[in-house]
VOSE-12194 format. One line per field, with one value per residue: residue number from 1; residue in one letter; x, y, z of N, C-alpha, C in turn. Coordinates in steps of 0.1 Angstrom, whole numbers. Example, Ala and Ser with C-alpha at 12.3 -4.5 7.8 and 13.67 -1.06 7.14 Angstrom:
i	[1,2]
aa	[A,S]
n.x	[132,128]
n.y	[-57,-22]
n.z	[78,71]
ca.x	[123,137]
ca.y	[-45,-11]
ca.z	[78,71]
c.x	[132,129]
c.y	[-33,0]
c.z	[78,79]
This chain:
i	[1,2,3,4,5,6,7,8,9,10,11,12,13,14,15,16,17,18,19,20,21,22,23,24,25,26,27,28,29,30,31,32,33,34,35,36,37,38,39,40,41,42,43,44,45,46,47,48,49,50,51,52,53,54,55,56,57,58,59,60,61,62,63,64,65,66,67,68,69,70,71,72,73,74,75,76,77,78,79,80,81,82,83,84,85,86,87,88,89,90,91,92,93,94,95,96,97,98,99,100,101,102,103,104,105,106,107,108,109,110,111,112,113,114,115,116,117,118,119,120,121,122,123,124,125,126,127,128,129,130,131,132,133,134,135,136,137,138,139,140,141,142,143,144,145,146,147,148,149,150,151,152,153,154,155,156,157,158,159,160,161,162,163,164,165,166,167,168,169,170,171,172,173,174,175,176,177,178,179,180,181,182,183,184,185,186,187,188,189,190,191,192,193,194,195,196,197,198,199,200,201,202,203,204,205,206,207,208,209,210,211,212,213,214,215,216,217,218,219,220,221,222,223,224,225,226,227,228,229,230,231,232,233,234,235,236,237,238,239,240,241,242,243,244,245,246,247,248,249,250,251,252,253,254,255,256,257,258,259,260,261,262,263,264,265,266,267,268,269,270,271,272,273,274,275,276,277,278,279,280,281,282,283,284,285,286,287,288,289,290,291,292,293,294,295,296,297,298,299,300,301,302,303,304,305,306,307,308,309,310,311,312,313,314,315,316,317,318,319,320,321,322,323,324,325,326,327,328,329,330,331,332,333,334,335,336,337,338,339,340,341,342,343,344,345,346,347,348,349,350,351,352,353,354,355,356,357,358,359,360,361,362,363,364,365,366,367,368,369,370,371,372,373,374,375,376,377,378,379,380,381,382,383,384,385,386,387,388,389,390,391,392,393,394,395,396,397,398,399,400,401,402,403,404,405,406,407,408,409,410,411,412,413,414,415,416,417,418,419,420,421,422]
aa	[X,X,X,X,X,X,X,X,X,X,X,X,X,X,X,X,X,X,X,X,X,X,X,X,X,X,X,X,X,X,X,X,X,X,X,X,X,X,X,X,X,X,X,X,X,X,X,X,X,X,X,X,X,X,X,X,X,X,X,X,X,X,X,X,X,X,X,X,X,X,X,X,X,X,X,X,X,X,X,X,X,X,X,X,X,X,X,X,X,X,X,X,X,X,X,X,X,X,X,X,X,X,X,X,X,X,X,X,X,X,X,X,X,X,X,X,X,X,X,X,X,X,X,X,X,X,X,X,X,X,X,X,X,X,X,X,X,X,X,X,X,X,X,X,X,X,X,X,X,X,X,X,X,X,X,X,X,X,X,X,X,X,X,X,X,X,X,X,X,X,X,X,X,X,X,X,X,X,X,X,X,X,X,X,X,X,X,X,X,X,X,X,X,X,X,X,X,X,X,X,X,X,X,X,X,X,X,X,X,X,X,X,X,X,X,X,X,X,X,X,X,X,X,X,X,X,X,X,X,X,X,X,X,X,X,X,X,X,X,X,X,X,X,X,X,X,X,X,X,X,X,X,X,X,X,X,X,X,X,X,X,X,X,X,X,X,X,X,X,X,X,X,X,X,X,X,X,X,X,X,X,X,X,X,X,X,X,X,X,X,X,X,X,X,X,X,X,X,X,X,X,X,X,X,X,X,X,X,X,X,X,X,X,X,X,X,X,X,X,X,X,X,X,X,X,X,X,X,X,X,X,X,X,X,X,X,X,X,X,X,X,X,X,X,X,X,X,X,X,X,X,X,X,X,X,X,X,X,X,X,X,X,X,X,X,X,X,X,X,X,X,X,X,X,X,X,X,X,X,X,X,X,X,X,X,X,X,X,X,X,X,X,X,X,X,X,X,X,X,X,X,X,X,X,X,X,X,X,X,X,X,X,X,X,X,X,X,X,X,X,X,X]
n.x	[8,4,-2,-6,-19,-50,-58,-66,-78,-87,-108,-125,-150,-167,-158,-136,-104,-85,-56,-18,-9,17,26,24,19,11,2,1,-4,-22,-37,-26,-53,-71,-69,-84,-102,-112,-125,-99,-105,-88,-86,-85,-82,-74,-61,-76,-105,-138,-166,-188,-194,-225,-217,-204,-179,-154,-146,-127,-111,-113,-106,-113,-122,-124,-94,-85,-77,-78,-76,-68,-68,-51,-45,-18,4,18,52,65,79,100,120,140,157,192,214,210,191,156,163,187,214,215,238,238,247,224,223,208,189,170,149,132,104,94,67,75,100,116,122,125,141,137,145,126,127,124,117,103,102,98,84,67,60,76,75,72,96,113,131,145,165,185,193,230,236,219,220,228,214,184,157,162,141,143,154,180,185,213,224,239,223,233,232,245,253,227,222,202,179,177,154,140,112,122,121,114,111,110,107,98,96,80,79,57,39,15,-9,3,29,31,37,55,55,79,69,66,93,102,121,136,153,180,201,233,245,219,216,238,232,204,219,235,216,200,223,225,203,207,229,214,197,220,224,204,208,232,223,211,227,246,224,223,245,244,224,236,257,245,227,252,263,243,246,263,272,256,246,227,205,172,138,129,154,170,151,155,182,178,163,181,198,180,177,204,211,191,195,220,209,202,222,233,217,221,242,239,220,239,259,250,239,268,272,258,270,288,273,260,286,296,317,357,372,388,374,367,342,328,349,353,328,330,361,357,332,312,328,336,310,305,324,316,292,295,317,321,292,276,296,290,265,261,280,257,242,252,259,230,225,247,256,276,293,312,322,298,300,324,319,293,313,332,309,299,326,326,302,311,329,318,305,324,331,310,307,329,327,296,311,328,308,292,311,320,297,292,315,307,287,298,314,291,283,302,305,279,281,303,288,270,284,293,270,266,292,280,257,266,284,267,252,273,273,247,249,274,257,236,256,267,239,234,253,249,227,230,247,232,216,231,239,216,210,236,228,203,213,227,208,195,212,215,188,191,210,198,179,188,202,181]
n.y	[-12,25,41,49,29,18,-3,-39,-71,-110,-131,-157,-177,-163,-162,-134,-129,-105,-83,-76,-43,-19,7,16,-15,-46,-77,-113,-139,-178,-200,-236,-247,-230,-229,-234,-250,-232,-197,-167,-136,-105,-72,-40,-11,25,56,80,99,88,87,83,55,35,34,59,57,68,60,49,50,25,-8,-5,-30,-62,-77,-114,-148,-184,-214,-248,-271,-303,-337,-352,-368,-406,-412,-427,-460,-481,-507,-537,-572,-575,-603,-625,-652,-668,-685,-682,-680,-682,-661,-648,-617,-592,-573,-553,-524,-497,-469,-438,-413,-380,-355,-335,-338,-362,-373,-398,-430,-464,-501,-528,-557,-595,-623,-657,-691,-717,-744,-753,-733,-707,-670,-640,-623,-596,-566,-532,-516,-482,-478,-473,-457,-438,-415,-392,-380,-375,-354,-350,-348,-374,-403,-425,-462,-485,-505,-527,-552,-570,-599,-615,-626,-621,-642,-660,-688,-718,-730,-712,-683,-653,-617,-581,-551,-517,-487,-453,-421,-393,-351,-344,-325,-312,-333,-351,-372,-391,-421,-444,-476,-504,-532,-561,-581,-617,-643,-675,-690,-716,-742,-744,-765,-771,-749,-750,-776,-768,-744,-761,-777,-755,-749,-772,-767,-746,-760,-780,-760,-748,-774,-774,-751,-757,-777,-764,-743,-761,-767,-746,-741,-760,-752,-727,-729,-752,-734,-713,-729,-735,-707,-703,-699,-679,-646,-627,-624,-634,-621,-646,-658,-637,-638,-658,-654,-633,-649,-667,-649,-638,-663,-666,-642,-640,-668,-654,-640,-660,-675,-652,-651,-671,-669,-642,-660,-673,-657,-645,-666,-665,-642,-650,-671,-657,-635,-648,-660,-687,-693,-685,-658,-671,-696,-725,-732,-705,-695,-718,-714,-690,-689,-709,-711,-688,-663,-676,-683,-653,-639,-653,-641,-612,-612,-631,-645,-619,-617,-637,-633,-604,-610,-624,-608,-588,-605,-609,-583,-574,-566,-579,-609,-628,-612,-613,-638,-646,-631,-648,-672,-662,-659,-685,-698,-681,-689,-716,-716,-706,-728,-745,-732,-734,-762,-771,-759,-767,-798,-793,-785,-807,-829,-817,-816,-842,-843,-819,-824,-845,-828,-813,-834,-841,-818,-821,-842,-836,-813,-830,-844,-824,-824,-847,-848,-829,-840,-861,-846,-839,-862,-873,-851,-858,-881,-882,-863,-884,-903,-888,-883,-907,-915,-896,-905,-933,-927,-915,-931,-951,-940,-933,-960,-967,-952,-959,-986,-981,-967,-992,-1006,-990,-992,-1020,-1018,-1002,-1026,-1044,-1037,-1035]
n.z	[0,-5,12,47,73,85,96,92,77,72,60,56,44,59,83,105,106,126,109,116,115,103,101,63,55,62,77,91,107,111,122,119,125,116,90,65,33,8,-6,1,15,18,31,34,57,53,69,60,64,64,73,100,118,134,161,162,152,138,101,82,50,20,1,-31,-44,-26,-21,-33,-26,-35,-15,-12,2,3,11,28,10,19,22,-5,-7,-21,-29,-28,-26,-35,-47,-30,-24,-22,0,27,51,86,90,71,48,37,8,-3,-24,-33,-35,-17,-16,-12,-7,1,28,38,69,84,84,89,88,92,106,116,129,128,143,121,128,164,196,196,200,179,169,168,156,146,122,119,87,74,49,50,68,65,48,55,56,27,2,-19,-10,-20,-17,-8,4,30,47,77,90,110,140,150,157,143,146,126,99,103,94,76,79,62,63,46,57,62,69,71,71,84,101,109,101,98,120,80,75,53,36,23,3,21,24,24,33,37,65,67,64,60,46,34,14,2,-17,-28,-43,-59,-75,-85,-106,-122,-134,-151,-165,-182,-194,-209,-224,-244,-256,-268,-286,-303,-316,-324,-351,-358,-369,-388,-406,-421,-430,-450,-464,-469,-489,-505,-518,-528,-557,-563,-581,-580,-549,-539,-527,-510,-504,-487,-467,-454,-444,-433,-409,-398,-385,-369,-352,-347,-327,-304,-291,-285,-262,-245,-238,-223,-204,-188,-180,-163,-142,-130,-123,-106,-81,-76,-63,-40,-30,-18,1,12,32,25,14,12,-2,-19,-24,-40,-52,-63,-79,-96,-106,-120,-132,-149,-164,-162,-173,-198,-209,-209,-227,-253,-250,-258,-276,-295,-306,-315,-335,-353,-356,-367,-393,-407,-408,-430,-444,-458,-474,-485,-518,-538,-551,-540,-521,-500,-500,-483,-462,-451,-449,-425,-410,-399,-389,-370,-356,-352,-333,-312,-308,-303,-277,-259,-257,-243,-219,-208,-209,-188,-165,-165,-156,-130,-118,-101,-85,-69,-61,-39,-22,-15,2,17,33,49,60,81,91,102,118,139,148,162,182,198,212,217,240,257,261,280,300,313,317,336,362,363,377,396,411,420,435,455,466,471,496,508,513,528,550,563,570,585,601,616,624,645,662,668,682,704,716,721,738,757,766,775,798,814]
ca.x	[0,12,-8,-10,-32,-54,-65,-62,-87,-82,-124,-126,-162,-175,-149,-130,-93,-77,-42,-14,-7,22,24,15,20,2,11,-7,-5,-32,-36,-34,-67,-83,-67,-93,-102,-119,-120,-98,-107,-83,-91,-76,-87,-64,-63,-88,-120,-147,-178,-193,-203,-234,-212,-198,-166,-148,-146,-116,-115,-109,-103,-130,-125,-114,-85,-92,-71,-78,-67,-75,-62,-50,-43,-3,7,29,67,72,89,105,134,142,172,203,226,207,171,148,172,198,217,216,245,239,248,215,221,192,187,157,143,125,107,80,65,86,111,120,124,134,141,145,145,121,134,113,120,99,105,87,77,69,51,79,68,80,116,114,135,147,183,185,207,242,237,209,216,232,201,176,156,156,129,147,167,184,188,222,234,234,220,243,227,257,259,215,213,190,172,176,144,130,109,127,114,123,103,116,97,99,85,77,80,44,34,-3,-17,11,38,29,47,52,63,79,68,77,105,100,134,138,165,183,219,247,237,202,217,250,221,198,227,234,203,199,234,218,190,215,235,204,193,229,230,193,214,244,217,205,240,251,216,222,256,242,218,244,267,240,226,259,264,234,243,282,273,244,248,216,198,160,132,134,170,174,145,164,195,174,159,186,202,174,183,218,209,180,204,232,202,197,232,235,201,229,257,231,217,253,270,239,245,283,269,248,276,294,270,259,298,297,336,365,373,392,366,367,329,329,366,351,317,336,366,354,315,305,339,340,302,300,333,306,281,304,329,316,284,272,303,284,253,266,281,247,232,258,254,219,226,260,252,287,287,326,319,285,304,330,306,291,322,333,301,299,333,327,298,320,338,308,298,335,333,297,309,334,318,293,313,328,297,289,323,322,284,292,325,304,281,310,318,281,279,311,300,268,290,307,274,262,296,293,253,269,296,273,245,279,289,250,251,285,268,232,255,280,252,235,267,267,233,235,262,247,217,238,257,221,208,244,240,203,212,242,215,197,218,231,193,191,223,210,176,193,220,190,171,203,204,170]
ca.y	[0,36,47,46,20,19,-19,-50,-85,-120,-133,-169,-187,-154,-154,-126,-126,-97,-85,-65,-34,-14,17,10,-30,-53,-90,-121,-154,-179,-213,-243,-249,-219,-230,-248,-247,-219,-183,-160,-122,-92,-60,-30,2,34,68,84,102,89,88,77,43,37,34,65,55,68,46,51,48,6,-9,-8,-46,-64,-88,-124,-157,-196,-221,-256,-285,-318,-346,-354,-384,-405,-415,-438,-465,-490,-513,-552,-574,-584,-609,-635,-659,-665,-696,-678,-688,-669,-654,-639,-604,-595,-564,-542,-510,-490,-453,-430,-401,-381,-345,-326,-342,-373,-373,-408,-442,-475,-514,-533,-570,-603,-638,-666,-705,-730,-752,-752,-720,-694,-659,-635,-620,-582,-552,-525,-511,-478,-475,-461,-448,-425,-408,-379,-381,-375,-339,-345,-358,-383,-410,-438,-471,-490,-513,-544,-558,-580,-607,-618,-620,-617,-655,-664,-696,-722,-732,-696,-676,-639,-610,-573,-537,-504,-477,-439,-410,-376,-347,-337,-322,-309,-344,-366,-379,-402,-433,-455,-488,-506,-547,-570,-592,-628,-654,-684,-694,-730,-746,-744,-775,-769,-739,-756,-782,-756,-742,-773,-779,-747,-752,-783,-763,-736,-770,-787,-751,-745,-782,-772,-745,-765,-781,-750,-737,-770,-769,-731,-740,-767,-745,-719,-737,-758,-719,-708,-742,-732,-692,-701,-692,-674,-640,-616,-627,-629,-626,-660,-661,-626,-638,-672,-653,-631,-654,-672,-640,-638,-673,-661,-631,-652,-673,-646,-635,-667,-678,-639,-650,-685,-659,-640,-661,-683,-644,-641,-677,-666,-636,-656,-680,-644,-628,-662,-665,-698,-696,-672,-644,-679,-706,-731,-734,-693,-697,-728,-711,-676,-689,-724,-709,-673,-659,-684,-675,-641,-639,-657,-633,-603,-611,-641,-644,-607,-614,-640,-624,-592,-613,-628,-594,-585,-612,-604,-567,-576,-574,-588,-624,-632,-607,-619,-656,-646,-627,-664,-684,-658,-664,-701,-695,-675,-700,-732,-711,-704,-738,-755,-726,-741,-778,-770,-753,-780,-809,-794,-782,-822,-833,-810,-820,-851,-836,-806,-833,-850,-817,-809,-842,-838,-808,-826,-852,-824,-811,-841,-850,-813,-826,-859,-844,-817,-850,-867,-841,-837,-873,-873,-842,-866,-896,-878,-863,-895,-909,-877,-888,-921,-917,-892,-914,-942,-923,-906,-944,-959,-933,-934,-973,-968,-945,-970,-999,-970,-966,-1008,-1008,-983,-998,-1032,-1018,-1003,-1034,-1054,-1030,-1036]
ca.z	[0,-4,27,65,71,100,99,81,78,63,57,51,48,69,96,101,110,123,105,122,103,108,86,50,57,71,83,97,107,111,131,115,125,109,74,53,17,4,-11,14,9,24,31,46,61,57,77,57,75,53,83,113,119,139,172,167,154,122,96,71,32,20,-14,-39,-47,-21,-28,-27,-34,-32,-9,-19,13,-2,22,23,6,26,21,-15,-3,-30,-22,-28,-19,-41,-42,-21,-32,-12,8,28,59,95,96,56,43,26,0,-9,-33,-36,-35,-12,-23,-3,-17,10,30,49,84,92,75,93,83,105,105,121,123,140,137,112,142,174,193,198,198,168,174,162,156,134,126,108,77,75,41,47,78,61,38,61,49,15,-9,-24,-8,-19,-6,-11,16,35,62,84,100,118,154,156,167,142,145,118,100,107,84,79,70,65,56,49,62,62,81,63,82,86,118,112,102,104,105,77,71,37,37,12,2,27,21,32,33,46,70,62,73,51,34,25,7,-11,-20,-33,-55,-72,-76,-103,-114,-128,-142,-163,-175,-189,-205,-217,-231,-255,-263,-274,-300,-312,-321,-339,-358,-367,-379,-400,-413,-420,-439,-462,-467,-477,-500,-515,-528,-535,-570,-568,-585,-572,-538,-536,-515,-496,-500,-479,-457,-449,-439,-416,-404,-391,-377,-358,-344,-335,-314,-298,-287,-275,-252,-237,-234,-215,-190,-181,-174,-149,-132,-123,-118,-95,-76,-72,-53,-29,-23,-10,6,24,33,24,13,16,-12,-33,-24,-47,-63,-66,-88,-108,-119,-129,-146,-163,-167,-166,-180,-214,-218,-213,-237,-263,-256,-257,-283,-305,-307,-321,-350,-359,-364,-380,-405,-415,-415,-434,-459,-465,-475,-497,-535,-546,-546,-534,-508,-492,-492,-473,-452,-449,-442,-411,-398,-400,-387,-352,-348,-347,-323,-302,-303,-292,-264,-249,-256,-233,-208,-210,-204,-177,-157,-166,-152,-118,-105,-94,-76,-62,-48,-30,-16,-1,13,30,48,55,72,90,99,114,133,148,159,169,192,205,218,231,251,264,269,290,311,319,326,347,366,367,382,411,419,421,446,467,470,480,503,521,522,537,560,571,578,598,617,618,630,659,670,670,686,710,718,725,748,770,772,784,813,820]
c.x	[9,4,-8,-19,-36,-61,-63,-70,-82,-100,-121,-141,-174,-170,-136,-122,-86,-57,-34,-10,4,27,16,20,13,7,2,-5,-17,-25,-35,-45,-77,-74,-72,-93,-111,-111,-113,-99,-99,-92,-84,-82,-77,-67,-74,-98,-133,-162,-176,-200,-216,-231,-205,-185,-162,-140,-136,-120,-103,-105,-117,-135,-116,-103,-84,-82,-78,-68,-73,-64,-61,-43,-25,-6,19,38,63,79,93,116,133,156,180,211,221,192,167,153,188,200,219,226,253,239,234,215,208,196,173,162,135,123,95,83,74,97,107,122,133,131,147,141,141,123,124,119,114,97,88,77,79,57,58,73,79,90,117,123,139,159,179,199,216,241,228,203,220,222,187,173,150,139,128,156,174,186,198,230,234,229,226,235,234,261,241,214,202,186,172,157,129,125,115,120,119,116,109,105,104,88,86,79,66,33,18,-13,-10,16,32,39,42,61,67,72,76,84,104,115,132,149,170,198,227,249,227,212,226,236,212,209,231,228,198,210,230,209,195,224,228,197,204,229,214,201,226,237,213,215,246,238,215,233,254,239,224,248,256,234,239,264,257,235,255,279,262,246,239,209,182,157,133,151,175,162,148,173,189,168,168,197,199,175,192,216,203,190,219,224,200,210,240,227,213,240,248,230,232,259,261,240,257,280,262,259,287,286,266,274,302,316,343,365,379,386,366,357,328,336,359,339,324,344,363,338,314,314,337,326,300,312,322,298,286,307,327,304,279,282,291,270,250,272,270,239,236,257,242,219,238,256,264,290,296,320,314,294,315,328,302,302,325,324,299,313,335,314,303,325,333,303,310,332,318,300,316,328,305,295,321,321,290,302,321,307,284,304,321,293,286,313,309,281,293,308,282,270,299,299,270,270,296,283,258,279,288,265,256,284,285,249,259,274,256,241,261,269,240,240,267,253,227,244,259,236,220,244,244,219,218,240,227,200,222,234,212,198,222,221,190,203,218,199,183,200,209,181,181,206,190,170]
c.y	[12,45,37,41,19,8,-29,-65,-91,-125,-152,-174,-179,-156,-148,-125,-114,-96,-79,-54,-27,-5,19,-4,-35,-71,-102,-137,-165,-194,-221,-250,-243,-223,-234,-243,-237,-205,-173,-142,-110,-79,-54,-16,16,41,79,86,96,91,83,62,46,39,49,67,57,57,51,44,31,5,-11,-21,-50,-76,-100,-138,-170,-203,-235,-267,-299,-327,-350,-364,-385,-409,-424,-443,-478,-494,-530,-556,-580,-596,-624,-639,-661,-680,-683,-688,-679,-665,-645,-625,-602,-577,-560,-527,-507,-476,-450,-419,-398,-364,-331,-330,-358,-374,-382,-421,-454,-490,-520,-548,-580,-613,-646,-679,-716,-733,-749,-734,-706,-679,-650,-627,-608,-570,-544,-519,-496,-475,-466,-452,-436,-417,-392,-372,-375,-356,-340,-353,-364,-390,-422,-446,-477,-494,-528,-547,-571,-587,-615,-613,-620,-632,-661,-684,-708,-726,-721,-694,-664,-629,-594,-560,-528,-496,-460,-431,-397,-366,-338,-339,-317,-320,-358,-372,-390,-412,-443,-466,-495,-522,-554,-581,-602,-633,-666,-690,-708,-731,-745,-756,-780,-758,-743,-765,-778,-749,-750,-776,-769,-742,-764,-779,-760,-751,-777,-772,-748,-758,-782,-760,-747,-766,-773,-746,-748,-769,-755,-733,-746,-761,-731,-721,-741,-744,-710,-717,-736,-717,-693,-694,-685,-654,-629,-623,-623,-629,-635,-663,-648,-631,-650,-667,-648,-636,-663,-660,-639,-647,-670,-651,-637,-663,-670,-647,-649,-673,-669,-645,-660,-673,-652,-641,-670,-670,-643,-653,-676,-656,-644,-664,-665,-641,-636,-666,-679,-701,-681,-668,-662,-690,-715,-730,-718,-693,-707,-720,-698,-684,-698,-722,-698,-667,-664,-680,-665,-633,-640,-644,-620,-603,-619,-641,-635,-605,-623,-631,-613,-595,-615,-617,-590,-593,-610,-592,-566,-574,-581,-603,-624,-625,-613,-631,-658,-640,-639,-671,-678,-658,-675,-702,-691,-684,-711,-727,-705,-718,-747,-749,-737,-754,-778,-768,-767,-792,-806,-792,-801,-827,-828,-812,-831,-850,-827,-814,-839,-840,-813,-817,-844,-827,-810,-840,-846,-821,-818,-847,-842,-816,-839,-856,-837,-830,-861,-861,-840,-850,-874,-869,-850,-876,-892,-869,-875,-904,-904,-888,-900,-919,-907,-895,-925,-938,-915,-924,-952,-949,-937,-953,-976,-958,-955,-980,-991,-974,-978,-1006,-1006,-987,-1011,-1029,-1012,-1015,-1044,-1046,-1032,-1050]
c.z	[0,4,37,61,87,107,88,90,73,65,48,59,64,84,93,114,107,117,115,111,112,95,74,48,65,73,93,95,112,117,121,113,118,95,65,42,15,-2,3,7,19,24,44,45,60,66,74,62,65,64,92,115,129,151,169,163,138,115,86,56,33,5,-20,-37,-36,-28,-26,-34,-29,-25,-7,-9,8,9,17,24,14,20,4,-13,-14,-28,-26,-27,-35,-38,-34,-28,-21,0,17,47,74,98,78,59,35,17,-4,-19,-34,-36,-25,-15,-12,-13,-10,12,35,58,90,87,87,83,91,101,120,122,134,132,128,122,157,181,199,193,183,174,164,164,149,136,116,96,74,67,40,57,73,49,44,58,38,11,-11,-20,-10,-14,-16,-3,16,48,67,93,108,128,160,161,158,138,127,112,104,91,87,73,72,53,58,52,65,66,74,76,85,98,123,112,103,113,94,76,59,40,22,11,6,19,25,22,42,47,68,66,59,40,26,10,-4,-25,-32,-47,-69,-82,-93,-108,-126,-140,-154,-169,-186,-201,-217,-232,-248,-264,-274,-288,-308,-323,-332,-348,-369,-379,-389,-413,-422,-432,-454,-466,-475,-493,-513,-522,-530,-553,-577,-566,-573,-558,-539,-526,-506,-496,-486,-465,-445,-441,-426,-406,-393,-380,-365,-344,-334,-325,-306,-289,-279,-264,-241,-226,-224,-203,-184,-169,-161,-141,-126,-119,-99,-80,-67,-60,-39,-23,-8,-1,16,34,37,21,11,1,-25,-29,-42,-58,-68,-79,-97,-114,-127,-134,-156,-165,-170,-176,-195,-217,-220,-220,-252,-266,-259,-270,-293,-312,-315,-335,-362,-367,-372,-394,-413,-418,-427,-453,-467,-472,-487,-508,-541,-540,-538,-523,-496,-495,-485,-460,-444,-440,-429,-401,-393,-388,-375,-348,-344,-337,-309,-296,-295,-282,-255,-250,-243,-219,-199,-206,-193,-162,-155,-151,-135,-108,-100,-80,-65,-55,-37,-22,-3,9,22,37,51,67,85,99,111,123,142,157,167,184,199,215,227,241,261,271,283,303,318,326,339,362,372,380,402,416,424,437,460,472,478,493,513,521,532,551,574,573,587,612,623,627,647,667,676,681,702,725,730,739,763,776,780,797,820,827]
C-alpha cells in the first residue's frame, strides 16, 4: 500500500481474521486450525476520514475490490517407499549379508528411514523375534525428498534360528506435523533361514538347471551352424539374392541373437549364484565353487556373448545386404566360422559343468558329514553331562541311604544296649 493503514482482515467462509498493520503494511499469521479450503478475501482500512459508523466510530477509506485468493487442502501423501534385496534368493543362511537398493521419495522431506526385520520358527510355538536397525547410508540423507537405498543388512551375530521364516520392511517418516507424521512402507520381504547344506544343495540344484538349459542350447548352435553352412552351399554361385533367400538369412540372424540373449540370462543367473555364495559367506574371497563357476562358466560365456556371438550375427546381416557375390560368401564363411567357435566354447563349458556335478556333490555331502559330526559331538557331550550327573546322583543317594542305615543300626544298637540294662 502507499498509505498509512489503520486496519487489516483476512475473511474466510464469513470469519474474520484480524491483521497487524504497521504503517503502509500489514502481516498475519493464522492457526493451522483456521486454514481450510476456500476463497480468502483481504481488506484494509487506511487513515482516511470517510464517516461515522453507527457506534460512533470513524470509519476510514478501504479498497473498492477487495482482494481475494484460493486455498485448496489436499491430504499429504505418505513417504514412496520401494526397495528389494540383491545378491541372495529366497534360501539364505543366519548369519547372511543381505544387500538391498531402492528409493525413497516423499512431496517434501523425509524425516526418518529404518529397516524393521522379524523372524519366528517354522515349528513349534515361539513368539515372533522383532526389531529395526537404521541404515548407515541415509543418515546424512535424512531432509531431502529423495533418498536412496544401497546397503546391507548383516545378519551376523542376531542368533538367528535355523528353519526360521525372515522378514524385513523399509519404512519412512515424512516430516508432517499438522496431520502426520505419515509413514510408507515398502513390500515386505520374506526369506527363509536354512543350514549351510540346505543352501550348497539348493545351488546345485539350479546349477543343474542352467547345465540342462545351456545343453538345449548347445543343440540349437550345432543346428544353426548346420543351417548356416547348407545356406551358404546353396548361394556359393548365386549372383543376385532374392526374396526367400534374404529372408532365410534373416531369419537365421534372428536365431543367432535369440540365442546370445539366452546364453546372456545362463551368465546372470550363475553371476547371481556366485553372489549368494558371498553374501551367504559360504567360502573365503578364493573358495573353490565361486573360482570354478567364474573362470570355467560365466567368464567363457559371457566372452561368447560379448565377443563371439554378435560377429556371428553381423556377419549374417551382413550377408543379406551384400550385392557382390565373393563378398557376401566370405561374409558367410566368417560367420559359420565365429559359430564353430561359439559352439567349441559351450561344448566346453558344457562338459565341464557335466564333469564337476558329481565332484560338487561330494563336496556338499562332506559338509553334511561335518554337519552331522558337529550334531553328533554336541548330543555326546550332552550325553557325557546326563550320565556324569547321573553318576553324582547315584552316589549321593547311596551315600544318604548308607547313611540313614548306619542311623539306623546305631538306633538298634541303642535300643538293645537299653534293654540289656534292663
Amino acid at each position: 500500500m502507499t498509505k498509512s493503514l489503520r486496519g487489516a482482515s483476512i475473511t474466510v467462509e464469513g470469519v474474520e481474521y484480524p491483521l497487524k498493520v504497521e504503517g503502509s503494511r500489514f502481516a498475519g499469521v493464522l492457526l493451522k486450525e483456521q486454514v481450510i479450503s476456500g476463497v480468502y478475501e483481504v481488506d484494509v482500512e487506511d487513515l482516511e476520514e470517510m464517516g461515522f459508523l453507527e457506534n460512533g466510530e470513524i470509519m476510514g477509506l478501504g479498497l473498492r475490490e477487495k482482494s481475494t485468493f484460493k486455498i485448496r487442502i489436499q491430504n499429504d501423501r505418505k513417504p514412496k517407499v520401494v526397495a528389494s534385496v540383491e545378491g541372495v534368493s529366497g534360501l539364505i543362511v543366519p548369519g547372511a549379508m543381505i544387500p538391498y537398493v531402492g528409493m525413497i521419495e516423499d512431496d517434501y522431506a523425509v524425516k526418518e528411514v529404518e529397516i524393521r526385520y522379524s523372524w519366528k520358527e517354522d515349528q513349534g510355538e515361539r513368539e515372533e523375534v522383532a526389531d529395526s536397525i537404521v541404515p548407515d547410508e541415509v543418515i546424512k540423507l535424512l531432509g531431502k525428498k529423495s533418498i536412496p537405498l544401497d546397503g546391507r543388512l548383516d545378519l551376523g551375530g542376531l542368533d538367528i534360528p535355523l528353519n526360521s521364516r525372515f522378514s524385513m520392511v523399509f519404512a519412512a517418516k515424512d516430516n508432517n506435523e499438522v496431520s502426520g507424521p505419515n509413514v510408507g512402507e515398502s513390500t515386505k520381504i520374506l526369506l527363509r533361514v536354512v543350514g549351510e547344506a540346505e543352501l550348497r544343495t539348493d545351488l546345485l540344484r539350479r546349477e543343474k538347471e542352467q547345465r540342462q538349459i545351456l545343453l538345449e542350447l548347445v543343440k540349437k548352435q550345432d543346428l544353426l551352424l548346420t543351417d548356416t553352412g547348407a545356406l551358404a552351399a546353396e548361394l556359393l554361385d548365386v549372383d543376385v539374392l532374392g526374396r526367400s533367400e534374404k529372408e532365410r538369412l534373416a531369419g537365421l540372424q534372428k536365431r543367432q541373437k535369440l540365442l546370445s540373449v539366452n546364453v546372456n540370462n545362463i551368465v546372470k543367473r550363475l553371476d547371481g549364484m556366485v553372489s549368494e555364495i558371498v553374501n551367504n559367506r559360504l567360502e573365503e574371497d578364493d573358495g573353490i565353487l565361486r573360482e570354478r563357476l567364474r573362470q570355467k562358466v560365466i567368464v567363457p560365456l559371457a566372452t561368447l556373448v560379448k565377443e563371439v556371438i554378435p560377429v556371428a550375427a553381423l556377419e549374417l546381416d551382413s550377408s543379406r545386404r551384400i550385392l557382390e557375390k565373393d563378398s557376401r560368401n566370405e561374409s558367410m564363411r566368417v560367420a559359420s566360422q565365429f559359430q564353430v567357435t561359439a559352439l567349441e566354447a559351450m561344448k566346453e563349458v558344457l562338459v565341464h559343468m557335466v564333469r564337476n556335478e558329481g565332484y560338487q556333490q561330494a563336496v556338499n555331502l562332506l559338509y553334511e558329514i561335518q554337519r552331522a559330526q558337529e550334531r553328533m559331538n554336541k548330543m555326546t557331550a550332552t550325553a557325557k553331562e546326563e550320565s556324569l550327573g547321573n553318576v553324582v546322583r547315584e552316589k549321593e543317594e547311596k551315600s544318604n541311604a548308607n547313611k540313614e542305615l548306619k542311623d539306623s543300626i546305631e538306633e538298634l544298637k541303642e535300643e538293645g544296649a537299653k534293654k540289656g540294662d534292663n
